[in-house]
N, C-alpha and C positions, 0 to 999 in steps of 0.2 A: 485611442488606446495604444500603448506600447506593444511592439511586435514582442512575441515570446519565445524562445528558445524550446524545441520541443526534440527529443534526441530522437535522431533519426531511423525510420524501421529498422532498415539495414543494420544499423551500429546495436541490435539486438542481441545477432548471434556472437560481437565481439565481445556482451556484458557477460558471459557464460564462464570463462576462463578460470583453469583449476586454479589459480594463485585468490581469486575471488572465493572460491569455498572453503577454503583456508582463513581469509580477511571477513568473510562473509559468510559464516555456515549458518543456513537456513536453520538447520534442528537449534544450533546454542543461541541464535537470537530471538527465534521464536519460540521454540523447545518451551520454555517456563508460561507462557501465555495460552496458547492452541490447545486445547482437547478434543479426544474424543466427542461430535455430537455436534461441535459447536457449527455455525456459520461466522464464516470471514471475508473479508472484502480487502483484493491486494487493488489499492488504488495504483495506476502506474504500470498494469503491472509488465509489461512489455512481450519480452516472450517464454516468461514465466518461470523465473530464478527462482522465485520464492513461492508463485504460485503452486508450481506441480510440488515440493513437499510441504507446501501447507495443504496443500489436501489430504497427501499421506498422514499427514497430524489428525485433519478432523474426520478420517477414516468414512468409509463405508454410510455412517448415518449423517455426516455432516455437507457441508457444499462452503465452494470458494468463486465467491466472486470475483472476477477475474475483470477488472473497469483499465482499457487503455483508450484513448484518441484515436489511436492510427487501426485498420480495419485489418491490416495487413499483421500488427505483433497481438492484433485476435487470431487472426489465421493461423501464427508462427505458434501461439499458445496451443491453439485445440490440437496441432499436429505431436506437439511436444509431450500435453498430457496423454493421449492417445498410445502411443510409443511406451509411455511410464504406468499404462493402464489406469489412470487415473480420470479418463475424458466425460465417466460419470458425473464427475463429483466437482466440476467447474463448470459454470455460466457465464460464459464471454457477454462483454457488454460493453459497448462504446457509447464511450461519452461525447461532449462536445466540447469545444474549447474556451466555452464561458459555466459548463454546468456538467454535475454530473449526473444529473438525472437520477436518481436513485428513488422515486418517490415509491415504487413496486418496493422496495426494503425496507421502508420507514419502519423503524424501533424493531428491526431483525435481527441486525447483526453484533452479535458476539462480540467479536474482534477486530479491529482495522489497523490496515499498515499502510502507512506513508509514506516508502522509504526512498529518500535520496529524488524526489519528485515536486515536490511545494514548491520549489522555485522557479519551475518553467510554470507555475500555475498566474496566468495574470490576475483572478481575484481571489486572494486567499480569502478574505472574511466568507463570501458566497462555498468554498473548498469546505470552510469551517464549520459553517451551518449546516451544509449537506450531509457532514457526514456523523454530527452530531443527531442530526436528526435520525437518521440510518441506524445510529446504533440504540441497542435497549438498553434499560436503564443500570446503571453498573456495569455496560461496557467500556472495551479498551480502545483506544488507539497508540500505536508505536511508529510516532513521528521521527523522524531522523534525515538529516541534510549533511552532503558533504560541507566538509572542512575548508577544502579547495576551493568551492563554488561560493558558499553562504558563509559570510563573516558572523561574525557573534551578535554586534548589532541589527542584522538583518533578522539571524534567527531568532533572537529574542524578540525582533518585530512579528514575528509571525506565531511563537507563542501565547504571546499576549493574547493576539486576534484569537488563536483558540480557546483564551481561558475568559474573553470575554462571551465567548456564545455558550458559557458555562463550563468547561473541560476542567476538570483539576490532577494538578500534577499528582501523579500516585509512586512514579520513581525514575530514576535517573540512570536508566542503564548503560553501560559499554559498552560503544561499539566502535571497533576499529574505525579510523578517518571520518568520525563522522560524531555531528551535536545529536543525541539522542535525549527522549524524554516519552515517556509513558504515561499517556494521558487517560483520564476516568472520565465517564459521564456521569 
């Protein structure tokens, strides 16, 4: 199996930077999808860019799955929701580096984001499944890969792989530097 590129814990608190919440504002890219109630699953989610105000989206009743590799941007997350008083309403959960384990979720979640992270993943088809499986029926997922990293034909290889384990494209949103798409179950 090919080695995978996995970004480093450390380079965590460098993804934070105000010029990113300007390129990358959590409310406008997730804003139209998150509500109140819901459960979401930030696949990736490092040390919790999107995570801690996707909790503040699915408020008080809802919970975010919070699925990273490294044990360390779990740590870096529960400190961060904590601080944002949100440490309720997130579930740290490390994966592995061929699975995500989610079988405790199956047909739970709401919502899922994928963002800027499929690439260092070595089996998407298995990424694909899981988290199809995970989600209930009429849920989202909002895939999106840098521009930089994943050329076109790549990302189209990898949406395929999700539209084969069922996903259908529901829309095409904008996002700055980045192939995004809005998948259904």
């Amino acid at each position: 199996m090919a080695e995978t590129f996995v970004c480093p814990w450390w380079a965590g608190h460098s993804l934070n930077w105000r010029a990113r919440k300007i390129l990358h504002s959590p409310k406008a890219i997730l804003g139209p999808y998150l509500k109140a109630g819901m459960t979401a699953l930030d696949i990736g989610c490092g040390m919790g860019y999107f995570t801690i105000p996707m909790a503040k989206m699915v408020g008080d009743n809802g919970k975010v799955i919070a699925v990273d590799l490294q044990q360390k941007m779990l740590a870096g997350i529960q400190q961060n929701a904590q601080k944002s008083g949100v440490d309720q309403l997130i579930i740290p959960h490390q994966c592995e580096q061929s699975a995500l384990s989610l079988e405790d979720y199956t047909g739970c979640i709401d919502f899922a984001l994928a963002f800027m992270m499929a690439h260092e993943v070595p089996d998407q088809d298995r990424l694909a499944r899981e988290v199809y499986a995970a989600l209930r029926d009429g849920g989202l997922l909002l895939f999106a890969e840098p521009i930089g990293h994943v050329g076109k034909s790549a990302y189209r290889k990898s949406l395929r792989i999700f539209e084969q384990h069922g996903f259908r494209v529901r829309e095409m949103p904008r996002i700055a530097i980045c192939r995004a798409v809005l998948l259904e179950k």
